[in-house]
C-alpha positions as CSV (number, residue, x, y, z in Angstrom):
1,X,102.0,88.2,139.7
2,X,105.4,87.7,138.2
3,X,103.9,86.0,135.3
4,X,102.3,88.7,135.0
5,X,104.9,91.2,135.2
6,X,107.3,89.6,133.1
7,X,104.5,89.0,130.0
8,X,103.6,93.0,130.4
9,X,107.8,93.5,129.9
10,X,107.7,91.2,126.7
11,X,104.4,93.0,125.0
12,X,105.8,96.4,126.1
13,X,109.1,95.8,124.6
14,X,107.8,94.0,121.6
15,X,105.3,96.8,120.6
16,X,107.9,99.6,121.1
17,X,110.5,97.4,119.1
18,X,108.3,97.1,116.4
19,X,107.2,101.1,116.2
20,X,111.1,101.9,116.2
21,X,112.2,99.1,113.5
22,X,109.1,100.7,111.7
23,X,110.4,104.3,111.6
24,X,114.0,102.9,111.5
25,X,113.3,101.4,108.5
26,X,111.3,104.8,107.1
27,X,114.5,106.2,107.9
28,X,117.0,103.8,106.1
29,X,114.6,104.1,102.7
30,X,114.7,107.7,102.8
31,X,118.6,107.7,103.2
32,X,119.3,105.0,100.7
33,X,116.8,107.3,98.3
34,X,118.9,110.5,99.3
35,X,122.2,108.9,99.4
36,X,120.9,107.7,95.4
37,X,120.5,111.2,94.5
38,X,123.5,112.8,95.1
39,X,125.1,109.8,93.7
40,X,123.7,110.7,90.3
41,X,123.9,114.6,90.6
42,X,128.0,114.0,91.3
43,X,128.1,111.9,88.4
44,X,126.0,115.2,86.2
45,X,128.2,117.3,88.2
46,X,131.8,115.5,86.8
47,X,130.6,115.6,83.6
48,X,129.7,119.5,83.6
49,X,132.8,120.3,85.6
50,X,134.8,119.4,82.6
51,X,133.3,122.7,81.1
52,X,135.6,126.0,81.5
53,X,132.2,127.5,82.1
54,X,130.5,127.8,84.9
55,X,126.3,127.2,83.9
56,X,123.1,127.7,86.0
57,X,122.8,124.1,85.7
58,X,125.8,123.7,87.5
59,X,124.6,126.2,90.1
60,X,121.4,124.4,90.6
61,X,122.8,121.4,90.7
62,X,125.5,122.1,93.8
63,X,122.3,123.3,95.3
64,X,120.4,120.8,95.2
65,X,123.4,118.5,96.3
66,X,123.6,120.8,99.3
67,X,119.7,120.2,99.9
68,X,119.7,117.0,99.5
69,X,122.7,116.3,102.2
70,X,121.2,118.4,104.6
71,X,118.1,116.5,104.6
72,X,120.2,113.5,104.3
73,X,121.9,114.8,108.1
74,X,118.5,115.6,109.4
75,X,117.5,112.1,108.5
76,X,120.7,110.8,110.7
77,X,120.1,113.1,113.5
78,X,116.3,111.3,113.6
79,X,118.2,107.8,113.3
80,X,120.0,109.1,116.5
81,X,117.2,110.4,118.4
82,X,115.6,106.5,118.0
83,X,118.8,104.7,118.4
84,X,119.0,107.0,121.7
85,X,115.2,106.6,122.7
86,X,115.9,102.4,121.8
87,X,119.1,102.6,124.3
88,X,117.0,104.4,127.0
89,X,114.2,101.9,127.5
90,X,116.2,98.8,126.7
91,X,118.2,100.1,129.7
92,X,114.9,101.1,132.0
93,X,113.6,97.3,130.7
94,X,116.9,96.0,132.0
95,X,116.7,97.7,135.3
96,X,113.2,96.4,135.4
97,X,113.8,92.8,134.8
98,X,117.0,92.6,137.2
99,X,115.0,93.9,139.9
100,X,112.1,91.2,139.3
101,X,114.8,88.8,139.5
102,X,116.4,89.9,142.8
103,X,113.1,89.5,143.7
104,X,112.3,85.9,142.5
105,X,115.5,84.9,143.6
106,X,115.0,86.5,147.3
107,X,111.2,85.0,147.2
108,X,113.2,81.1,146.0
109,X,115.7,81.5,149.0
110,X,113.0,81.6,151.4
111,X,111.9,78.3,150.1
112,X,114.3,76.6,150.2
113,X,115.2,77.9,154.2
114,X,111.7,76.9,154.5
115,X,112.3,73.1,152.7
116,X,115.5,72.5,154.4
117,X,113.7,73.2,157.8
118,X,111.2,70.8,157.0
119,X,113.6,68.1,154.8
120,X,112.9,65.2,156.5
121,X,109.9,62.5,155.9
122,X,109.0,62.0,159.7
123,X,107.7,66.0,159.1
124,X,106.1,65.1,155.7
125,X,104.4,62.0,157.1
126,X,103.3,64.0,160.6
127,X,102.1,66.8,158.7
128,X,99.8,64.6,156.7
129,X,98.8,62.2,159.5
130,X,98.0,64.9,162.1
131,X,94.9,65.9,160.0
132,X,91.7,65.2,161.9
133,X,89.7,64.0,159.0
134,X,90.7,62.8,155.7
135,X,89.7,65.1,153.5
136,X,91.6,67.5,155.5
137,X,94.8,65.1,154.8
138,X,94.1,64.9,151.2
139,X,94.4,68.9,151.0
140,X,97.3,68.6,153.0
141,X,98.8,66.5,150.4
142,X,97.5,68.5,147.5
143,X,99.4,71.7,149.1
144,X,102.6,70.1,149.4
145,X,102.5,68.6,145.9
146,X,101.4,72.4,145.0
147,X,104.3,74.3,147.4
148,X,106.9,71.9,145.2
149,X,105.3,72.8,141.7
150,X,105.9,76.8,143.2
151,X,109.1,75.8,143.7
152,X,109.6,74.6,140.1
153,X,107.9,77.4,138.5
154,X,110.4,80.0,141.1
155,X,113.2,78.2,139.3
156,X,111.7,78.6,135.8
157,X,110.6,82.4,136.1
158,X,114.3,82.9,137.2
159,X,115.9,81.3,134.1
160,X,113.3,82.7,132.0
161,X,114.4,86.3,133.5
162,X,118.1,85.4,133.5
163,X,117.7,84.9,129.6
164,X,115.6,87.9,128.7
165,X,118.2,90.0,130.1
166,X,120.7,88.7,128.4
167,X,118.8,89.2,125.3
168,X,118.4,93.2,126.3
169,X,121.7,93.4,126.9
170,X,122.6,91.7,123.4
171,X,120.2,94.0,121.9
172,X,121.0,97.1,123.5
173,X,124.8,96.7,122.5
174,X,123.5,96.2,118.9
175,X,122.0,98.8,119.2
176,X,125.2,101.5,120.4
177,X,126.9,99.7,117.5
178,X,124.5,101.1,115.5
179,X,124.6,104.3,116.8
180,X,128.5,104.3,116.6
181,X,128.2,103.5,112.6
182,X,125.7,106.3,112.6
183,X,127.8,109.2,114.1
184,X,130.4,108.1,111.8
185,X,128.2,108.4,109.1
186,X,126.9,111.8,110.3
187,X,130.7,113.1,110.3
188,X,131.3,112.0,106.8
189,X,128.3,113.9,105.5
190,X,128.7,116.5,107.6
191,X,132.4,117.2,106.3
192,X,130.9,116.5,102.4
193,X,128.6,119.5,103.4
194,X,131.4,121.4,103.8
195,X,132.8,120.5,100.6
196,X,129.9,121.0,98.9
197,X,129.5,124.6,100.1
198,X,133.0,125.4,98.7
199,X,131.9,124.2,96.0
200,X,129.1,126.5,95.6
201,X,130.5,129.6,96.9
202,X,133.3,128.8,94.0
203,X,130.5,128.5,91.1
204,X,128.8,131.4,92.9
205,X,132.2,133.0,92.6
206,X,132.7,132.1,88.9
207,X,129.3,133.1,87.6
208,X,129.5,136.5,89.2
209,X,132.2,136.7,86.6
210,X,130.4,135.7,83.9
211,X,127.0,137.6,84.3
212,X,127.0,139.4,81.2
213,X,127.2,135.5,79.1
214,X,124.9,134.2,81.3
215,X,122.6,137.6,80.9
216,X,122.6,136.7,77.4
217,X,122.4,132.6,78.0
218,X,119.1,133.5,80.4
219,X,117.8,136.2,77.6
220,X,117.7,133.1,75.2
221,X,116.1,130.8,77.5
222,X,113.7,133.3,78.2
223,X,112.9,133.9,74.2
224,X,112.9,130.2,74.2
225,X,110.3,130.0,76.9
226,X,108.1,132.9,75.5
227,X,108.3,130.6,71.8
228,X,107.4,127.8,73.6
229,X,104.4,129.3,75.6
230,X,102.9,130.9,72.1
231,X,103.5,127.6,70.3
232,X,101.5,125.6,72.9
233,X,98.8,128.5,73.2
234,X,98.4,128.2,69.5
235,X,98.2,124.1,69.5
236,X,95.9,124.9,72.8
237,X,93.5,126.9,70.8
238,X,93.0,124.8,68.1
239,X,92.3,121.8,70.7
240,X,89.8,123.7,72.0
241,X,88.1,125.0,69.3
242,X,88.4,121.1,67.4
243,X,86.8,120.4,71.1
244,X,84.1,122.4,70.8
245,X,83.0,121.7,67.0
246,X,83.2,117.7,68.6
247,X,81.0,118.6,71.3
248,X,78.4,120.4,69.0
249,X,78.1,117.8,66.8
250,X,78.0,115.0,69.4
251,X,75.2,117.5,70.6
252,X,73.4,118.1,67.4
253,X,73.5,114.6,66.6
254,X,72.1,113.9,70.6
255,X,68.9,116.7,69.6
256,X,68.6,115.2,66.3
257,X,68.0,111.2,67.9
258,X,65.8,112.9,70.6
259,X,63.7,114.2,67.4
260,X,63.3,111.5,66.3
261,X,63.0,109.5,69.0
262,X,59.4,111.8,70.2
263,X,58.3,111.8,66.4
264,X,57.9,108.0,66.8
265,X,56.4,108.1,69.9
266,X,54.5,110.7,68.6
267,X,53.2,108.8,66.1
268,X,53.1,105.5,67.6
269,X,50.9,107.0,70.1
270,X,48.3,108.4,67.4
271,X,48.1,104.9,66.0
272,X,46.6,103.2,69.3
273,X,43.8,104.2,71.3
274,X,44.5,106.5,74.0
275,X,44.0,104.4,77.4
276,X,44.6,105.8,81.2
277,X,47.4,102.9,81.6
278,X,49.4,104.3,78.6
279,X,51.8,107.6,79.7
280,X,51.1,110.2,77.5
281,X,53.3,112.8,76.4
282,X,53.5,115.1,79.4
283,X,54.6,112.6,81.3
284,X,58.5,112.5,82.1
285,X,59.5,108.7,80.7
286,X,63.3,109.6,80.4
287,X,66.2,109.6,83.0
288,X,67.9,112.5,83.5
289,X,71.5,112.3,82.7
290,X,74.4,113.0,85.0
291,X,77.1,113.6,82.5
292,X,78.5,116.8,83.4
293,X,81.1,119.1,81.1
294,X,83.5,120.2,82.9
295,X,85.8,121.8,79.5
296,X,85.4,121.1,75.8
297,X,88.4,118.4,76.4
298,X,86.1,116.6,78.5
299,X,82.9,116.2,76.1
300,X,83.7,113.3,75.5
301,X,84.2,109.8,77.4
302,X,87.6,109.5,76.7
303,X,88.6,112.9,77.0
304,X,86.7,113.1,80.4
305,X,88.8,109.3,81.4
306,X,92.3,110.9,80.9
307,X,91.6,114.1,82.6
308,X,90.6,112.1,85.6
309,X,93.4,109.6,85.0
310,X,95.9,112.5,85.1
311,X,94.4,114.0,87.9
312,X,94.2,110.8,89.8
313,X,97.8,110.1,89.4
314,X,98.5,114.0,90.6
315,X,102.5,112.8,92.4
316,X,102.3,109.6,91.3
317,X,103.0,110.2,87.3
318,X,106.5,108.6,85.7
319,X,109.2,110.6,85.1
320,X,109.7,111.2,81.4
321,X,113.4,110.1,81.8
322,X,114.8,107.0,82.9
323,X,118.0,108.5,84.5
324,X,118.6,112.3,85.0
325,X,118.3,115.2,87.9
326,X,116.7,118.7,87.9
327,X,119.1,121.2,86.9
328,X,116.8,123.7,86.6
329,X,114.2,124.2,88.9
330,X,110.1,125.2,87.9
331,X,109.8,129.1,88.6
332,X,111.9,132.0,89.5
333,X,115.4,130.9,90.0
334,X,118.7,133.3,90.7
335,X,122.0,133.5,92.1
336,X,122.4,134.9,95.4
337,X,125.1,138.3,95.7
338,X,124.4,138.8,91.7
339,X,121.9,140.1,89.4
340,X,121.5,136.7,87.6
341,X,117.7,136.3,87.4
342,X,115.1,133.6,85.2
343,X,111.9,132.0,84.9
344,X,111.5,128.8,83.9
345,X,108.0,127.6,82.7
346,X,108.9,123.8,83.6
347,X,111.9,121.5,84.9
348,X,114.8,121.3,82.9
349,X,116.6,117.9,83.4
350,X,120.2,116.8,82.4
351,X,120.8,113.6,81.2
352,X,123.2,111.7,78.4
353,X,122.4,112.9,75.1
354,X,120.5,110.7,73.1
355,X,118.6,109.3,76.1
356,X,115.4,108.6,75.9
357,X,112.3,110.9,76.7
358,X,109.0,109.3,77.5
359,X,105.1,109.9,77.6
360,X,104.3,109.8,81.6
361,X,100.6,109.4,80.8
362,X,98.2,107.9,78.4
363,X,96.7,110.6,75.9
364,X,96.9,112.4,72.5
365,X,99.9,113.9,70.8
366,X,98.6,117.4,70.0
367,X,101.5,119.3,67.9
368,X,105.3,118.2,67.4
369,X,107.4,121.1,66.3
370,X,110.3,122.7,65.8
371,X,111.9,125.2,67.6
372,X,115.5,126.7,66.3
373,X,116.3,123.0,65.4
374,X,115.1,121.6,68.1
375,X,112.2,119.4,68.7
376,X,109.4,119.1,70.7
377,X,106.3,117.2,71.3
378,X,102.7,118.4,73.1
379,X,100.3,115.6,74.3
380,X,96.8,115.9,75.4
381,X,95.6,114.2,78.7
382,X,91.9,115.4,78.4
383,X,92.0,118.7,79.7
384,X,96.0,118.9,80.6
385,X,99.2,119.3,78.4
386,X,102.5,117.7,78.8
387,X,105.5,119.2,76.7
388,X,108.8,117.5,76.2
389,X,111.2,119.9,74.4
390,X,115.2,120.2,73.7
391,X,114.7,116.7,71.6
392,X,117.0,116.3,68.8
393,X,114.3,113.9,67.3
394,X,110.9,112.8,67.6
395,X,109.2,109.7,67.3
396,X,105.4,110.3,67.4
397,X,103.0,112.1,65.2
398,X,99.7,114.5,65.6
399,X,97.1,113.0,66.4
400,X,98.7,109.7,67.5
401,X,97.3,107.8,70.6
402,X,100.4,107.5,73.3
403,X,100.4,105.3,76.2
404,X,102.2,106.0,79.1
405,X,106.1,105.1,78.4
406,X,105.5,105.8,74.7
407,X,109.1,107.0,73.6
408,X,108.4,110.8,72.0
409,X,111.7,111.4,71.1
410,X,115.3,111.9,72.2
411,X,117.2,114.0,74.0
412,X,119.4,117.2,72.9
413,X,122.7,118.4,73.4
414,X,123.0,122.2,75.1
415,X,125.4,124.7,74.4
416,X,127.6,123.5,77.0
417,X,127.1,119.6,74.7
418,X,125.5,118.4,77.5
419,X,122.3,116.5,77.6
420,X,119.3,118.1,79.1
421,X,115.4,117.9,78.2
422,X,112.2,120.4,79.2
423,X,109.4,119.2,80.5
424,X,106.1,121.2,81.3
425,X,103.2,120.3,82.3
426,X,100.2,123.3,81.8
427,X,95.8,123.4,82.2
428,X,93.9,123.9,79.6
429,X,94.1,127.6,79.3
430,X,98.3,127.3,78.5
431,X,98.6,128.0,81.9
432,X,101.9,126.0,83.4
433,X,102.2,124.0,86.1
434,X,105.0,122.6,88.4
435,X,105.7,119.4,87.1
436,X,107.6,118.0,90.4
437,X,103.9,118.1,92.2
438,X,103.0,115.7,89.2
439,X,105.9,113.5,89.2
440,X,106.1,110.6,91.8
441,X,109.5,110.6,93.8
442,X,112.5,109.9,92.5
């Protein structure tokens, strides 16, 4: 029975050790990731700080550093709650185990009361020669021999108990060590929150100040955004309709081999005897065919391949940038107390100039061109479009096959001279999407 009960102890306290250091370590990837994050938007943040202006990408960018150390704390408070949940049932396991060995220890003083009553051999020898038959003496012997291998296994079971709580107690002090680094780490990010709040309501404070320059900053974007969206809906169009002058040949040239295909059949058949074995031509000979159409980017194999390549790797897709953050978001973005308002068609991302901007999936480049000096470049991934725009150069050409990682070009310099690219993803119909649901995380 103690066996028992100490080997439940072990598997109990293994299996809950192992679902904590599971989460724990959940926990320790997502905070190294987070703790990544803000290391690189303070380093976009010192360079743009050196600007007497205060941009959107600035706002954005104390925003998101606020975002990201609040999840950052929520990710230390659920460290907390397991370090706390670990110290609770190493404690009840402890509690446990030192009553089983009050027990084994109360259970091995009776024994030995009970071996020093009965110490000497004249009892050892009368027990065994009082039997009345012997087979009866032979058990008797067999007991004692058994009674003193109790005895041994009493003494083991205690030591074995002894040392398994001195391993929880090891373990559980480990363990508020842990949570001691923990709460110091939650101070420190809690007082950086702080700081980072100033922060904001100081660039919230500055760009109230400056609406009417950033009224005209958004109005540009905006006729940026508006060039961009007719420039891709024109390169779009011409796709398609390229598309669907492929797909009619493909299919004329399809009608035109079943044509021909019957007329020698046809004719074959008229040179032999007709016989009952032989199908004649009523009789359906071919397979149907499963290919399906879904768009005019997709009557082909390969255009059909990279739509379901793209949409396969839906969150799991490269960024375009080797090092960079988000400075402004996809969507409707503002400022909060101000009348500071855009629209952004993709992700704009800041970066070093001259950095490089790369293909995130295998496909077609479509159009590169230029808008008010500035480059861009639109591949084809069957029936989706990525755009990477702001490039002060390009390195690919229409109609050129990219592979994923294919260097398009190279980042611009903004008003401000920093770095930033665009990047959009959109359907076939122009219509855009938000590339961060496409992008695996960062």
């Amino acid at each position: 029975m103690i066996k028992k009960v100490i080997f439940l102890v072990l598997v109990s306290a293994f299996s809950l050790g192992a679902i904590a250091q599971q989460s724990k370590e959940e926990l320790q990837r997502k905070q190294q990731a987070l703790l990544r994050e803000i290391g690189d938007l303070n380093k976009t943040l010192k360079s743009i700080r050196a600007s007497k202006t205060k941009s959107l990408a600035n706002y954005n960018l104390v925003k998101r550093k606020i975002e990201a150390r609040e999840e950052l704390i929520q990710n230390i408070n659920r460290d907390l709650r397991i370090l706390d949940d670990n110290i609770y049932l190493s404690q009840v396991e402890i509690n446990k185990l030192r009553r089983e060995l009050d027990t084994l220890k109360g259970e091995y003083a009776k024994s030995l009361v009970f071996a020093y009553k009965n110490r000497s051999n004249y009892d050892y020898l009368n027990f065994i020669f009082s039997a009345s038959t012997f087979n009866d003496a032979i058990k008797r012997i067999t007991y004692l021999k058994s009674y003193r291998q109790y005895r041994e296994q009493q003494v083991t079971n205690i030591e074995k108990t002894h040392a398994l709580i001195e391993n929880k107690i090891a373990g559980l002090n480990n363990t508020k060590n842990q949570k001691s680094l923990a709460l110091k780490d939650q101070n420190v990010q809690l007082k950086d929150l702080e700081e980072d709040r100033k922060e904001q309501n100081d660039v919230v404070t500055k760009l109230k100040g400056q609406e009417q320059e950033l009224a005209v900053q958004i109005k540009r974007r905006d006729n940026e955004r508006r060039a961009m969206s007719r420039a891709i809906a024109a390169s779009i169009k011409r796709e398609q309709a390229e598309a669907r002058k492929r797909a009619l040949e493909l299919a004329n040239r399809k009608a035109e081999d079943e044509r021909k295909r019957r007329a020698a059949q046809a004719a074959n058949n008229a040179a032999r005897p007709n016989t009952s074995s032989e199908p004649t031509e009523g009789v359906a000979t071919t397979k149907k065919s499963s290919t399906r159409t879904y768009s005019p980017f997709e009557s082909t194999d390969e255009g059909r391949a990279q739509s379901l390549n793209f949409e396969g790797n839906r969150g799991r897709l490269p960024w375009p940038v080797d090092a960079g953050v988000v400075s402004i978001p996809f969507g409707s973005y503002n400022v909060p107390g101000s009348k500071i308002r855009g629209q952004s068609d993709g992700i704009t991302i800041a970066l070093p100039t001259g950095s490089s901007v790369k293909a995130v999936a295998d496909g077609e480049v479509s159009s590169v061109f230029d808008l008010g000096g500035e480059q861009a470049v639109l591949i084809r991934h069957g029936k989706y479009f990525t755009t990477y725009s702001h490039l002060s150069s390009s390195n690919v050409n229409r109609g050129q096959q990219v592979r994923a990682g294919t260097v398009v070009g190279r980042a611009a310099a903004n008003e401000e001279g920093e770095g930033e690219v665009l990047f959009m993803v959109t359907n076939e119909k122009g219509g855009p999407l938000n590339p961060q649901s496409w992008l695996r995380g960062r």
